[in-house]
ChimeraX commands (.cxc) that place a marker at each C-alpha (Angstrom):
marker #1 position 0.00,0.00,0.00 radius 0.5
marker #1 position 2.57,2.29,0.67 radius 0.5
marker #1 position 4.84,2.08,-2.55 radius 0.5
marker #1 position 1.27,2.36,-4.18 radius 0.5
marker #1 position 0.59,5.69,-2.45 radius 0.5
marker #1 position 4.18,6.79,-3.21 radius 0.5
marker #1 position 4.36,5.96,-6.99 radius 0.5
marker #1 position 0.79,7.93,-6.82 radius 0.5
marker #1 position 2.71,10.59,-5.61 radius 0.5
marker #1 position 5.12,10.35,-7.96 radius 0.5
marker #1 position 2.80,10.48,-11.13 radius 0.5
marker #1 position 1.51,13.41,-9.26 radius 0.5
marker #1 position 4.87,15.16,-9.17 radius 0.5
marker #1 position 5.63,14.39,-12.42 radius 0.5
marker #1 position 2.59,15.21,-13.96 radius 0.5
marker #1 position 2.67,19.05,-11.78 radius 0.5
marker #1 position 6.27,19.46,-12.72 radius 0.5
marker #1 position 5.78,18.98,-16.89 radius 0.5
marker #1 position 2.98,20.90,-17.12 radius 0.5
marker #1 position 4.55,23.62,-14.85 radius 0.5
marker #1 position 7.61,23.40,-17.48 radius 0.5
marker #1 position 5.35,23.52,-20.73 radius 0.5
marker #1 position 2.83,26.52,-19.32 radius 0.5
marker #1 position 6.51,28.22,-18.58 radius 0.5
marker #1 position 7.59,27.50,-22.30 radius 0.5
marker #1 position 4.35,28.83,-23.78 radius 0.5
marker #1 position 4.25,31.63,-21.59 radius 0.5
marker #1 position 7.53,32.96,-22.57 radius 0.5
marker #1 position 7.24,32.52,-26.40 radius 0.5
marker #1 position 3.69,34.29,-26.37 radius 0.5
marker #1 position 5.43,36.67,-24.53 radius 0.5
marker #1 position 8.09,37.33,-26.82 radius 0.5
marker #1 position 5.80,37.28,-29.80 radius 0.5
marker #1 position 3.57,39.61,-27.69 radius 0.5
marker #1 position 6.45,42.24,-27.32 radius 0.5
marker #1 position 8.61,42.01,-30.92 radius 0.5
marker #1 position 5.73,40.91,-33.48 radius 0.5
marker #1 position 2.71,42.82,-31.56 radius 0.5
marker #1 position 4.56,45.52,-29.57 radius 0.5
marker #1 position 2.51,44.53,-26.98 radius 0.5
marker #1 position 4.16,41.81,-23.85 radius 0.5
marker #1 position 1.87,40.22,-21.65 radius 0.5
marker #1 position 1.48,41.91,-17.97 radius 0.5
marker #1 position 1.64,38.79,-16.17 radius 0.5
marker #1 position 4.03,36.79,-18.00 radius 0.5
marker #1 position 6.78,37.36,-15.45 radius 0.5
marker #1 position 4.96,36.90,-12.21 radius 0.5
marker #1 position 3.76,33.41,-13.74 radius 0.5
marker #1 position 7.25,32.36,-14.46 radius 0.5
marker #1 position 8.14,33.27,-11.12 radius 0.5
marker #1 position 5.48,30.87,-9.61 radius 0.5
marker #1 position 5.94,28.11,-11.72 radius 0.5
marker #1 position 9.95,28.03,-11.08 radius 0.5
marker #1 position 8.99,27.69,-7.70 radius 0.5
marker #1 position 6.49,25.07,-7.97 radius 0.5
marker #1 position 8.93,23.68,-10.22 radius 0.5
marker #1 position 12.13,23.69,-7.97 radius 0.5
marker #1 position 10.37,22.61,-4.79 radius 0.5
marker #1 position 8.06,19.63,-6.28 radius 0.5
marker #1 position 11.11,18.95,-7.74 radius 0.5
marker #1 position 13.04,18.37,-4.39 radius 0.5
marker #1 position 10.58,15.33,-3.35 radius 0.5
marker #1 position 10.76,13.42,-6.83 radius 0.5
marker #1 position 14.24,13.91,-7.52 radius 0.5
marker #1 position 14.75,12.19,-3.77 radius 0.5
marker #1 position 12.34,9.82,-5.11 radius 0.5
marker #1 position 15.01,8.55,-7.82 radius 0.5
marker #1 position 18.19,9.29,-6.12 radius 0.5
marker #1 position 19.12,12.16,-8.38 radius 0.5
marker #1 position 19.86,14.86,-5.38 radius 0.5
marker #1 position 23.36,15.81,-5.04 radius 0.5
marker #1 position 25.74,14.14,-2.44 radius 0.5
marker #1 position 28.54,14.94,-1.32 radius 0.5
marker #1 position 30.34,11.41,-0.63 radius 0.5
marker #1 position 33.55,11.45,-0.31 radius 0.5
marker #1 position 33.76,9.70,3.64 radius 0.5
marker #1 position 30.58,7.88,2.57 radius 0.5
marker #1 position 32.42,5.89,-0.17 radius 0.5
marker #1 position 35.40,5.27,1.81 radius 0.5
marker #1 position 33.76,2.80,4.30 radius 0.5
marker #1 position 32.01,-0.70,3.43 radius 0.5
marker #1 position 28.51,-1.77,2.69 radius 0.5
marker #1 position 27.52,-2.37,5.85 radius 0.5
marker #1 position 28.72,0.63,7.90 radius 0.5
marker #1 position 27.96,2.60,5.22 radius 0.5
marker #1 position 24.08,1.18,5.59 radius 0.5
marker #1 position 24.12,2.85,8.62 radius 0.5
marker #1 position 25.64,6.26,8.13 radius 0.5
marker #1 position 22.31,6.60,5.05 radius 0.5
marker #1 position 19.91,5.99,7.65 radius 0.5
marker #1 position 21.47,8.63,10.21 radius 0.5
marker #1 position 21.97,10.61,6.29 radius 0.5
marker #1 position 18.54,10.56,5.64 radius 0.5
marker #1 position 17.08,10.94,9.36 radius 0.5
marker #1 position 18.56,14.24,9.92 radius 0.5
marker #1 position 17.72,15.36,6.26 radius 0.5
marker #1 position 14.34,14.13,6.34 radius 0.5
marker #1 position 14.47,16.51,10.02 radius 0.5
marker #1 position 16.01,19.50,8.29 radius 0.5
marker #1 position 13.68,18.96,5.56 radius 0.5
marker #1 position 10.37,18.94,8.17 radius 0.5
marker #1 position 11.95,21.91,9.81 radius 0.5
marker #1 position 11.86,24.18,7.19 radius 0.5
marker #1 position 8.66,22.37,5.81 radius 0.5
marker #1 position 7.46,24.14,9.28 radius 0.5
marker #1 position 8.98,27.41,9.13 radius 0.5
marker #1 position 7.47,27.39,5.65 radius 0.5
marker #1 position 3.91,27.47,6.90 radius 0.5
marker #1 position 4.34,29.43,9.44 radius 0.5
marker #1 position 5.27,32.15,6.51 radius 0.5
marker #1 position 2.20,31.28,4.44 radius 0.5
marker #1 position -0.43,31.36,7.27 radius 0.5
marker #1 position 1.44,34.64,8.19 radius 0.5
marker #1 position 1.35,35.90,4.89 radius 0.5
marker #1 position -2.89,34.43,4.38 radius 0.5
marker #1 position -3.44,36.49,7.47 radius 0.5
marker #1 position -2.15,39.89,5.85 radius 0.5
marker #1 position -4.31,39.31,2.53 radius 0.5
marker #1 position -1.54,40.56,0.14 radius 0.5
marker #1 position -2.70,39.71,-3.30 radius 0.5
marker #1 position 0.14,39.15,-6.42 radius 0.5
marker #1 position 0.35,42.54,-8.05 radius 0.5
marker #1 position -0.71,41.39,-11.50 radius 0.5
marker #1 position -2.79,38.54,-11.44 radius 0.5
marker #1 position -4.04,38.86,-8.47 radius 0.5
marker #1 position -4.06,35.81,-6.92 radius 0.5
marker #1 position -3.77,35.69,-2.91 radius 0.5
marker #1 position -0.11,35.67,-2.16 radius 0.5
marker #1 position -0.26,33.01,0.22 radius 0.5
marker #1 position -1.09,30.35,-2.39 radius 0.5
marker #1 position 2.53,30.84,-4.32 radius 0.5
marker #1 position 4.42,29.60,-1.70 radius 0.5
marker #1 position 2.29,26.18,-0.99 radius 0.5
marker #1 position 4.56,24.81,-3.37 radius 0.5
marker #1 position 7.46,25.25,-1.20 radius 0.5
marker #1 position 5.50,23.15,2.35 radius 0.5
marker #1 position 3.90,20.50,-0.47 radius 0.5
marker #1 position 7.73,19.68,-1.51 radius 0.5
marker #1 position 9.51,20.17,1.54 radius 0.5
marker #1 position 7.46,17.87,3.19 radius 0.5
marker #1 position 7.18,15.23,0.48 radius 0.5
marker #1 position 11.24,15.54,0.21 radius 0.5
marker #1 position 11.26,14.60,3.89 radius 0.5
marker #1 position 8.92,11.79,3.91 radius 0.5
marker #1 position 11.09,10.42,1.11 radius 0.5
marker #1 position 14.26,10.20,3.38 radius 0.5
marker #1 position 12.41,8.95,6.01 radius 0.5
marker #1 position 11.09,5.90,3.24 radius 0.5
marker #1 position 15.19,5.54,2.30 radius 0.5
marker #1 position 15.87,5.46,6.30 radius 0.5
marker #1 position 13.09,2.33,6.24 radius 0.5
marker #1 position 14.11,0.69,3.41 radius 0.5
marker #1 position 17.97,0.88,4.70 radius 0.5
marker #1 position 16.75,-0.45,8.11 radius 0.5
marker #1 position 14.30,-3.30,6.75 radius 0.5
marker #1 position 16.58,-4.71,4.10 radius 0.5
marker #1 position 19.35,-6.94,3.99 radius 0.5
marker #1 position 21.21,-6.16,1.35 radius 0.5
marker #1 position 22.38,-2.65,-0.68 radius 0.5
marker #1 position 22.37,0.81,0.00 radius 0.5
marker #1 position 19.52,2.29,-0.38 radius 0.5
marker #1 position 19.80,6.05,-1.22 radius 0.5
marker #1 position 15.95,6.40,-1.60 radius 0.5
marker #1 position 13.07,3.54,-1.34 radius 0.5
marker #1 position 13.49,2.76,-4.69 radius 0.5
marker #1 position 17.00,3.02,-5.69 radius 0.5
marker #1 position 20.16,1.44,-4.23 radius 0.5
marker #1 position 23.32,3.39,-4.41 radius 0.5
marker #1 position 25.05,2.13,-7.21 radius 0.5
marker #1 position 26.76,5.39,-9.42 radius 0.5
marker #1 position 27.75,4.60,-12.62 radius 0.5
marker #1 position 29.87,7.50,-13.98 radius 0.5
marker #1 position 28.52,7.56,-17.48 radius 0.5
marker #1 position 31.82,8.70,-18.87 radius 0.5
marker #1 position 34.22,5.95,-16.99 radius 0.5
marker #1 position 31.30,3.48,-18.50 radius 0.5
marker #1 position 31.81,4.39,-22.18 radius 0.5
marker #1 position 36.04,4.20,-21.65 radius 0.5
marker #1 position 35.62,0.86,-20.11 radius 0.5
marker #1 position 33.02,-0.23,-23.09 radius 0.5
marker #1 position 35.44,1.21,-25.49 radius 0.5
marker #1 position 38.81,-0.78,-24.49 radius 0.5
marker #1 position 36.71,-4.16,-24.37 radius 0.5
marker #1 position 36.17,-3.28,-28.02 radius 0.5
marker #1 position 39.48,-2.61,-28.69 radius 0.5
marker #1 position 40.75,-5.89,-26.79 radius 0.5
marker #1 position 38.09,-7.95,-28.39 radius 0.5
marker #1 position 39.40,-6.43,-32.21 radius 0.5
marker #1 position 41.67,-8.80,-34.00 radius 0.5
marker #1 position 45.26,-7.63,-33.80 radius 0.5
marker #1 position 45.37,-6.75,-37.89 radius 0.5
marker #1 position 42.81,-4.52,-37.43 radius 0.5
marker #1 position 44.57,-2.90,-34.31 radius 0.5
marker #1 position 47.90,-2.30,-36.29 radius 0.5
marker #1 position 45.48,-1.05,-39.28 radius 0.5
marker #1 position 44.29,2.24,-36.86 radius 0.5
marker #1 position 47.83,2.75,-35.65 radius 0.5
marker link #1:1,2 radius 0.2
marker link #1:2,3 radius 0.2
marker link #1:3,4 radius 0.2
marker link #1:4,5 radius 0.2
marker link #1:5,6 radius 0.2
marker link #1:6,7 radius 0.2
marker link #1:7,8 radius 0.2
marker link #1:8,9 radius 0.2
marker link #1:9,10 radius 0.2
marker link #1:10,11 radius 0.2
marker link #1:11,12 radius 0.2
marker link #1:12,13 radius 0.2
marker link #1:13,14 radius 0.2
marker link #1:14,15 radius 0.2
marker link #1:15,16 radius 0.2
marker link #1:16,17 radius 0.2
marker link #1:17,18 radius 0.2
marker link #1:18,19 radius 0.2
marker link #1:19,20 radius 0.2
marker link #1:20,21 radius 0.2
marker link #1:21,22 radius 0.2
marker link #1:22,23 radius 0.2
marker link #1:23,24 radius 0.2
marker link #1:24,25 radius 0.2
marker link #1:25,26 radius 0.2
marker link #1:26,27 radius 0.2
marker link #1:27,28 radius 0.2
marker link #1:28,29 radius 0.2
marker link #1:29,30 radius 0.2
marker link #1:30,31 radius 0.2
marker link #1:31,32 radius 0.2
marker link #1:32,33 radius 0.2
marker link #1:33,34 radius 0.2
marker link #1:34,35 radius 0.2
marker link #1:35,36 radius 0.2
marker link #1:36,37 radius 0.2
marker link #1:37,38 radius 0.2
marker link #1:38,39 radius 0.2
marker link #1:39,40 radius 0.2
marker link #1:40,41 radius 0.2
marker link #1:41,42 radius 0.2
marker link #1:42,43 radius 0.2
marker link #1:43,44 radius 0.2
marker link #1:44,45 radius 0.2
marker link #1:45,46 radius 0.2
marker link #1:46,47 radius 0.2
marker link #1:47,48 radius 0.2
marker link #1:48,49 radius 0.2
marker link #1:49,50 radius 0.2
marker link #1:50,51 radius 0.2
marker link #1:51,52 radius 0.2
marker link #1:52,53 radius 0.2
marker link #1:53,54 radius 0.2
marker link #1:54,55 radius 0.2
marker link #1:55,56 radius 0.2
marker link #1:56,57 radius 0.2
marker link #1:57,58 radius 0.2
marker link #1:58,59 radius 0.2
marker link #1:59,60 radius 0.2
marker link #1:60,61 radius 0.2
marker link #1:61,62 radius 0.2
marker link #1:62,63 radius 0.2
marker link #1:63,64 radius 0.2
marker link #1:64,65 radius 0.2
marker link #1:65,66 radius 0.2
marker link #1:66,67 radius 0.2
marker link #1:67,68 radius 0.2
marker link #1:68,69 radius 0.2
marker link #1:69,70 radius 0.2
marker link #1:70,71 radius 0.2
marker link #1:71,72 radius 0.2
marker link #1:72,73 radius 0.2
marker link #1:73,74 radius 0.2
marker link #1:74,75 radius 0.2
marker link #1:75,76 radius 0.2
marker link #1:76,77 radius 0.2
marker link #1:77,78 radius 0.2
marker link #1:78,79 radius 0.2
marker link #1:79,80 radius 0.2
marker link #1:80,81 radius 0.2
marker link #1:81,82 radius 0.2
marker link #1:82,83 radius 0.2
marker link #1:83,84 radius 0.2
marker link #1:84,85 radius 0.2
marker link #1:85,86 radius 0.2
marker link #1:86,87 radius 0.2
marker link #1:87,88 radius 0.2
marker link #1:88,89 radius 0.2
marker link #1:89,90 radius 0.2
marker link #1:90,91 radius 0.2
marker link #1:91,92 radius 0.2
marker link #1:92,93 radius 0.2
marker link #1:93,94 radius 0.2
marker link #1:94,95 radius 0.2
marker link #1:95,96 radius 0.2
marker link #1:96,97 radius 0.2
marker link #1:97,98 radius 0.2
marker link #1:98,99 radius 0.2
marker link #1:99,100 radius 0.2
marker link #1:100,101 radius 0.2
marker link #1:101,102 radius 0.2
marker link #1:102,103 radius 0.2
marker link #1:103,104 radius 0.2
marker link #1:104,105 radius 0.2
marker link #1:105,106 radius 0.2
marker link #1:106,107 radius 0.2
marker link #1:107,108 radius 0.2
marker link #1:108,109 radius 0.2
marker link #1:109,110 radius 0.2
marker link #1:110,111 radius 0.2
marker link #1:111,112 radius 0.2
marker link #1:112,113 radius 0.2
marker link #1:113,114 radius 0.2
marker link #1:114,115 radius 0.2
marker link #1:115,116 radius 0.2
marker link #1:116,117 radius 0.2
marker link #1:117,118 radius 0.2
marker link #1:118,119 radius 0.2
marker link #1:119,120 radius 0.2
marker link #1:120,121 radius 0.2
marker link #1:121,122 radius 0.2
marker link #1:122,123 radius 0.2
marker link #1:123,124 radius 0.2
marker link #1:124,125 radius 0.2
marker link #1:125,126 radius 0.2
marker link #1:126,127 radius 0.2
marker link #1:127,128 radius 0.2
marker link #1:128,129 radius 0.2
marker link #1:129,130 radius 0.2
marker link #1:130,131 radius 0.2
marker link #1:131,132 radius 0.2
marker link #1:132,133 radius 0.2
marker link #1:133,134 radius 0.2
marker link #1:134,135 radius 0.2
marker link #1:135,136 radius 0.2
marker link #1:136,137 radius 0.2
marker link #1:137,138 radius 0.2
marker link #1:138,139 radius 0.2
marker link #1:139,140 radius 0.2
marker link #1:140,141 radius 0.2
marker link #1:141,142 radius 0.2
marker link #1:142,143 radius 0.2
marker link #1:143,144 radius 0.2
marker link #1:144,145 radius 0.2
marker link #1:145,146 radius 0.2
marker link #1:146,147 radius 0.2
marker link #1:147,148 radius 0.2
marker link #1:148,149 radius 0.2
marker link #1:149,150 radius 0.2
marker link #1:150,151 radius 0.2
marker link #1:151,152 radius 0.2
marker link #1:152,153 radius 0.2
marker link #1:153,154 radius 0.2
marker link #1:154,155 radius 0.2
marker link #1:155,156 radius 0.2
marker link #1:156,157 radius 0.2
marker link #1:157,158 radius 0.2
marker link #1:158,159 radius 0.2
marker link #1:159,160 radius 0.2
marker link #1:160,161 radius 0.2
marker link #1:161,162 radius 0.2
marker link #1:162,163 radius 0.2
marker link #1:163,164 radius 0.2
marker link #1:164,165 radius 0.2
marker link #1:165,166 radius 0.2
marker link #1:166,167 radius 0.2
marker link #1:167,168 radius 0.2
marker link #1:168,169 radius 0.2
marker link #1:169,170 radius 0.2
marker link #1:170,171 radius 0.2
marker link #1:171,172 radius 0.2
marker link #1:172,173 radius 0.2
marker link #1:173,174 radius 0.2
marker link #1:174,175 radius 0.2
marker link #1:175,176 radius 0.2
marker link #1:176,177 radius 0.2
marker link #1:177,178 radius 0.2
marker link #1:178,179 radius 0.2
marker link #1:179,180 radius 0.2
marker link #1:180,181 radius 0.2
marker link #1:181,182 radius 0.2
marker link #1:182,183 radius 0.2
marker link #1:183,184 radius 0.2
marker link #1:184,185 radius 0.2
marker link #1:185,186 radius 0.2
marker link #1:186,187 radius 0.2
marker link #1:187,188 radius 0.2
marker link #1:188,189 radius 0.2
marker link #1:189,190 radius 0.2
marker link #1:190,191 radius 0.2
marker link #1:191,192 radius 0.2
marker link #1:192,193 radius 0.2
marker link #1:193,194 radius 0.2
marker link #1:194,195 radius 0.2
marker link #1:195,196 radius 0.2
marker link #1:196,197 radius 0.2
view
C-alpha cells in the first residue's frame, strides 16, 4: 500500500512538474511574440514564471529524492564498506528528512502569516499566500522520502539504499563508455589494431 501511495505521488509530481515546465515554455514565447511581433508583452508573464519556477524547484526536491538524483557529497561515505555505510544513510537521511520537516514548518508558518495579511500578487491577483504552498507541499514530500530511504535501509538486507526505490550504485557515465570502449578494442583482432595505428 505504501509504494502504491508513493508511486501515486510520484505520477503526481511528475505530472505538476511537466505541465509547470510547458505553461513556462508557452508563456515565454507568447510573450516574446507579444512584445517584438505585436509591440505589446503580456502583464503577467513574469509573475507566472516566477510561480511556476517555484512550484517547479520545490516539487522537484521530493521526486528527484524519489530517484536518487539529489546531489551528495560522498567522499567519507564511499570510503567505508557496505555495511557501515548502511548505517551512516539511515542517520543521512534521518537528519535530512528533520532539516527537511523543519523548514517544511517554518514554511507554513510564513504562508499562514502571509494568508493572514491578505496581500494579493500585483498582476494577477491571486492571494499571495497560495505561491508559496509549493514550497510546504515539496519540503514535506522531500522529507517523507528520506524517512522511506531510512526504512528501506533499516528493513533490508542487502544494498544501499539512497531512496526507497534506488540502491546506491553510481555509474559514472563517462568511466562506463572508456571501459566499453577498451573491451572493443581488446576484443578487435590484432590486424585490425595495427590497421588504426
Amino acid at each position: 500500500m505504501l509504494l502504491r501511495l508513493d508511486q501515486a505521488i510520484n505520477w503526481i509530481e511528475a505530472a505538476i512538474i511537466g505541465l509547470s515546465m510547458m505553461i513556462m515554455a508557452a508563456n515565454t514565447v507568447a510573450n516574446v511574440l507579444g512584445r517584438y511581433v505585436f509591440s505589446h508583452s503580456l502583464y503577467f508573464s513574469e509573475e507566472l514564471n516566477e510561480i511556476l519556477m517555484v512550484t517547479v524547484t520545490f516539487m522537484g526536491l521530493g521526486y528527484i529524492t524519489r530517484n536518487g538524483r539529489h546531489i551528495r557529497m560522498s567522499a567519507l561515505y564511499d570510503m567505508v564498506a557496505e555495511r557501515p555505510r548502511r548505517w551512516l544513510m539511515v542517520f543521512i537521511a534521518l537528519t535530512t528528512a528533520a532539516a527537511m520537516f523543519f523548514l517544511a514548518w517554518q514554511a507554513w508558518d510564513y504562508v499562514a502569516k502571509v494568508a493572514a495579511r491578505g496581500r494579493m500578487t500585483p498582476a494577477m491577483q491571486l492571494p499571495l499566500w497560495t505561491t508559496y504552498v509549493s514550497v510546504v507541499i515539496g519540503l514535506t514530500l522531500t522529507g517523507l522520502q528520506y524517512l522511506y530511504a531510512a526504512w528501506a535501509n533499516l528493513t533490508r538486507r542487502s544494498g544501499v539504499w539512497i531512496s526507497y526505490c534506488e540502491t546506491d550504485e553510481y555509474e559514472d557515465p563517462e568511466l562506463t563508455e572508456l571501459l566499453n570502449q577498451q573491451g572493443t578494442a581488446h576484443a578487435a583482432r590484432p590486424d585490425e589494431l595495427q590497421a588504426e595505428g
